[in-house]
C-alpha positions in Angstrom: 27.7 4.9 59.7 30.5 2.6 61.0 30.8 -0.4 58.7 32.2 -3.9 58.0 32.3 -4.0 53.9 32.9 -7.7 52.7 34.1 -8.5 49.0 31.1 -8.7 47.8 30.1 -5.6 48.1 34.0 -4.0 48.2 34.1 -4.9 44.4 31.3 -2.8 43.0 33.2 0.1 43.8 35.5 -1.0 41.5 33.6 -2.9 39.4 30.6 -1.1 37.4 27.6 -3.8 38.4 24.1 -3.8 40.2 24.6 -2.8 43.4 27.2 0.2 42.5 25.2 2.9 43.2 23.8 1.6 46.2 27.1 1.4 47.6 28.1 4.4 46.1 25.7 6.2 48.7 26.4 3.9 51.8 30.2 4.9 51.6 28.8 8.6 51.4 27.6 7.8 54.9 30.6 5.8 56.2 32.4 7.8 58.8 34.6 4.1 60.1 34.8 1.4 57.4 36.9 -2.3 58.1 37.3 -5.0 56.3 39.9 -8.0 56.3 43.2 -8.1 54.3 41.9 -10.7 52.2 39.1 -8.3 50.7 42.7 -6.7 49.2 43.5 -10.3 47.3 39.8 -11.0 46.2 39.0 -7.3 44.7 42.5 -7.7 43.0 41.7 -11.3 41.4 37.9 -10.5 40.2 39.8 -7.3 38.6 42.3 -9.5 37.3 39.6 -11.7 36.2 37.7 -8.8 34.6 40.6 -8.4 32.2 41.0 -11.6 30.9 37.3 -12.1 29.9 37.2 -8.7 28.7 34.7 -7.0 30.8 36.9 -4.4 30.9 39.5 -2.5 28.8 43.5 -2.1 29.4 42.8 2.4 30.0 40.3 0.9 32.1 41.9 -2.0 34.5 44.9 0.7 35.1 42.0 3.1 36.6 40.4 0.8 38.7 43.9 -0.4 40.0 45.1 3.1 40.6 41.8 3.7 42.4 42.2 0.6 44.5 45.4 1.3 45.6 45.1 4.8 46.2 42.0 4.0 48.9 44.2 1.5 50.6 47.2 4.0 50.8 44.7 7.0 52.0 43.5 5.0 55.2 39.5 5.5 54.1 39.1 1.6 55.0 41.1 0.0 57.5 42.7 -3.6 56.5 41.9 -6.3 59.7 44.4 -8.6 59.8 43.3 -12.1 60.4 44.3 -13.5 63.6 44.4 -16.7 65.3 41.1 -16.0 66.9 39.5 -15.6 63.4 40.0 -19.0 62.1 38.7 -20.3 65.3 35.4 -18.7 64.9 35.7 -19.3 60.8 35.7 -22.8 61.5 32.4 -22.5 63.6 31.1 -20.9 60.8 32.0 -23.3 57.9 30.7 -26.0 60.4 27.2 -23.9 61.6 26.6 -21.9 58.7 27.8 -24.2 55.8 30.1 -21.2 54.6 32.8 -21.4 52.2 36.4 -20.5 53.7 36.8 -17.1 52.3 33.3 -15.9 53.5 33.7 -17.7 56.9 36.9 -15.3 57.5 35.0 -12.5 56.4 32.5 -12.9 58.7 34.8 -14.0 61.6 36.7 -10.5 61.2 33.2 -8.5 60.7 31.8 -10.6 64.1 35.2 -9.4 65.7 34.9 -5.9 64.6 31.0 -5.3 65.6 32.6 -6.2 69.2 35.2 -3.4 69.2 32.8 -1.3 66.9 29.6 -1.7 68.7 26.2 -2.9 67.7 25.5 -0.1 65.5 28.0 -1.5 62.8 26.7 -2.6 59.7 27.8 -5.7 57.6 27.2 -4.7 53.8 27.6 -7.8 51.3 25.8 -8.7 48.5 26.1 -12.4 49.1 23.1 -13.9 49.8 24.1 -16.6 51.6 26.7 -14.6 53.6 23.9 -12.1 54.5 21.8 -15.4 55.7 24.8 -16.3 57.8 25.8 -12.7 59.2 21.9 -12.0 60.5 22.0 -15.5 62.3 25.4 -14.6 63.6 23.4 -10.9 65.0 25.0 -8.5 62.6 23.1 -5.8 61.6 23.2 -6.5 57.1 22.8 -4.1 54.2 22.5 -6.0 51.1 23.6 -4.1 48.7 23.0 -6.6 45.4 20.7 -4.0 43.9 20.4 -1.1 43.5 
């Protein structure tokens, strides 16, 4: 599978919630999977944020950090960078699709990479809105909010 993981669904690899299995067993499938840089600064701040309330533990914050960085530095996902051309079409969305900014670029890089991918990439979220938006947009979705 060639994929487009938002951070939505990017989290609960990190993150133990509903959904983590699920993506567990997509990934196991992934052969190509993109995302944009900003997925980097939102998984960091909701595990930042999963400190401070306490969901999770010091032993554990420094695992899921390690973790994180270690699957940027090994090359499994490839960072997009977001281009001028990106907050064209994110301004379309935020303007068709009623889409907050951060999920407007998200699905401006994900609508760029299924046209250098091909129509056989899939957009996994588990943002229900964002999933409305990505199948009127002609992505292919996996919702993967459940397990």
């Amino acid at each position: 599978m060639i994929a487009y993981i938002d951070t939505s669904a990017f989290t609960k690899k990190y993150l133990e919630e509903i959904g983590s299995r699920h993506l567990d067993s997509l990934l196991l499938e992934a052969k190509h999977l993109e995302t944009s840089v900003l997925t980097e600064l939102e998984v960091v701040s909701s595990i930042e944020r999963a400190k401070m309330i306490k969901r999770i533990n010091s032993p554990e914050y420094r695992d899921i950090v390690r973790r994180l960085d270690q699957d940027i530095q090994n090359g499994r996902i490839s960072f997009m960078q977001v281009e001028p051309e990106h907050w064209k079409t994110a301004k379309r969305l935020i303007k068709q699709r009623r889409l907050r900014v951060g999920d407007a670029i998200q699905l401006a890089c994900a609508l760029d990479a299924q046209e250098r991918l091909g129509d056989s990439m899939q957009f996994l979220c588990a943002d229900h809105g964002l999933l409305e938006a990505a199948r009127l947009e002609g992505l292919k979705c996996k919702d993967v909010s459940r397990d």
